[in-house]
N, C-alpha and C positions, 0 to 999 in steps of 0.2 A: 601570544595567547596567554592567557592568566585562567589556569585549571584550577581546581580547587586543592587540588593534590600537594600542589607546590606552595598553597600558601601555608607558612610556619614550620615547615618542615617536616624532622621526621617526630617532633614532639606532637605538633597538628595531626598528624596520622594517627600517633596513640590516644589521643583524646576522642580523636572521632571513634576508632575503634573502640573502644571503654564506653560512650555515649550510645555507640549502637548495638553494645550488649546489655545494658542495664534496660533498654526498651526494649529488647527477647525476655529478658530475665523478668521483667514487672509483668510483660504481657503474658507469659505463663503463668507465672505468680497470682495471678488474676485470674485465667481461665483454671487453674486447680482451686481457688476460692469459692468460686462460681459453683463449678463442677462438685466441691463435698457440701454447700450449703444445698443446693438440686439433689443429692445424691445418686446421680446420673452424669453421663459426658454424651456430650451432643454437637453436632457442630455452633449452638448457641453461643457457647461459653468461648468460644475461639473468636467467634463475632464480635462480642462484645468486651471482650478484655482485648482486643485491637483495636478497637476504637476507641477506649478509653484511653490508650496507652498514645495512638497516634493523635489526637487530640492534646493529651499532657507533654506530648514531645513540639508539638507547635503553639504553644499557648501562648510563646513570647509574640509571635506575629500578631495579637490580636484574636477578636472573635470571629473572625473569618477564617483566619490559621487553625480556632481548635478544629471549628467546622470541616473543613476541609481536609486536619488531618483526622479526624473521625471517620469520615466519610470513606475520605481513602484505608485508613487501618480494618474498618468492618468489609471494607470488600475483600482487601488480603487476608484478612482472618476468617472470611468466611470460604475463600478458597483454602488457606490451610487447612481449612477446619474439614473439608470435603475430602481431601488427601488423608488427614488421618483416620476419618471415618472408614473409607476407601482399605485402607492397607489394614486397619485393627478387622476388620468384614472379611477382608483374604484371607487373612491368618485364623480366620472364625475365632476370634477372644476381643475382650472387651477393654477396655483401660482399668475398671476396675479389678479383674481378673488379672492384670498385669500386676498391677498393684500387690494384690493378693500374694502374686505367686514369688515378690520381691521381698514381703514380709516372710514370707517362710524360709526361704533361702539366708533371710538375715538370722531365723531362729535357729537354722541348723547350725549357724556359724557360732550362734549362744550355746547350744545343745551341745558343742562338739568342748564349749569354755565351764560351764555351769555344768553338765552331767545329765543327766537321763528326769531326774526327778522334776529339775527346775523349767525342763521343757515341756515337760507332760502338762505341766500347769498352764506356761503361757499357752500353749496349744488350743488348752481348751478353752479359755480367755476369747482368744481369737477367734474359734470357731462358733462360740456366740453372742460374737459382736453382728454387727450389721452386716460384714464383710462375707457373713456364711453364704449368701446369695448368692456369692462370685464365685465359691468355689469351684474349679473344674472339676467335670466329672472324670473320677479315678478309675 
């Protein structure tokens, strides 16, 4: 039997590996592109930066291969896309609110470098920016 495992070795296994994170890595890449030009996250943005992605990762096959891997990626993106809808809905917060509350956490880490003055400012910066929307209630 001839696996695919075995061919090339253990250098063939780090390539595949390396090839199958840069196509997670675009396809997020892509659904947070989506996601800030919408200014919303939806399960759309997982649909369509999967398909775009499983598309570009078959394109060598041909125009059948983008097809097919289109086809195939918007279905698995659009089941991701149902899971993290699903789990942000449990935890009642939104991706933007995640977001949000990632920037703050980075300011404290400035506030604790910079001093009291320099974060009163960004603070307020932030708070009206677009992002005020997200904020959770305190």
């Amino acid at each position: 039997m001839n696996f695919w495992f075995f061919q090339g070795g253990w250098q063939g296994e780090i390539t595949h590996i390396k090839q199958r994170e840069s196509n997670s890595e675009s396809s997020r890449f892509l659904s947070q592109i989506i996601a800030s030009y919408r200014n919303k996250t939806s399960v759309l943005e997982y649909s369509v930066a999967a398909g775009i992605t499983g598309g570009l990762a078959r394109i060598q096959l041909g125009v059948k291969g983008f097809i097919a891997g289109s086809v195939l990626g918007s279905i698995l993106g659009t089941m991701v896309g149902c899971v993290a809808y699903a789990v942000f809905k449990s935890y009642d917060v939104t991706q933007e609110q995640r977001h949000l509350l990632n920037i703050m956490s980075l300011m404290e880490v400035q506030k604790s470098i910079e001093g009291e003055h320099g974060f009163k400012q960004r603070l307020e910066e932030v708070k009206k920016s677009q992002l005020s929307k997200a904020l959770p209630a305190s």
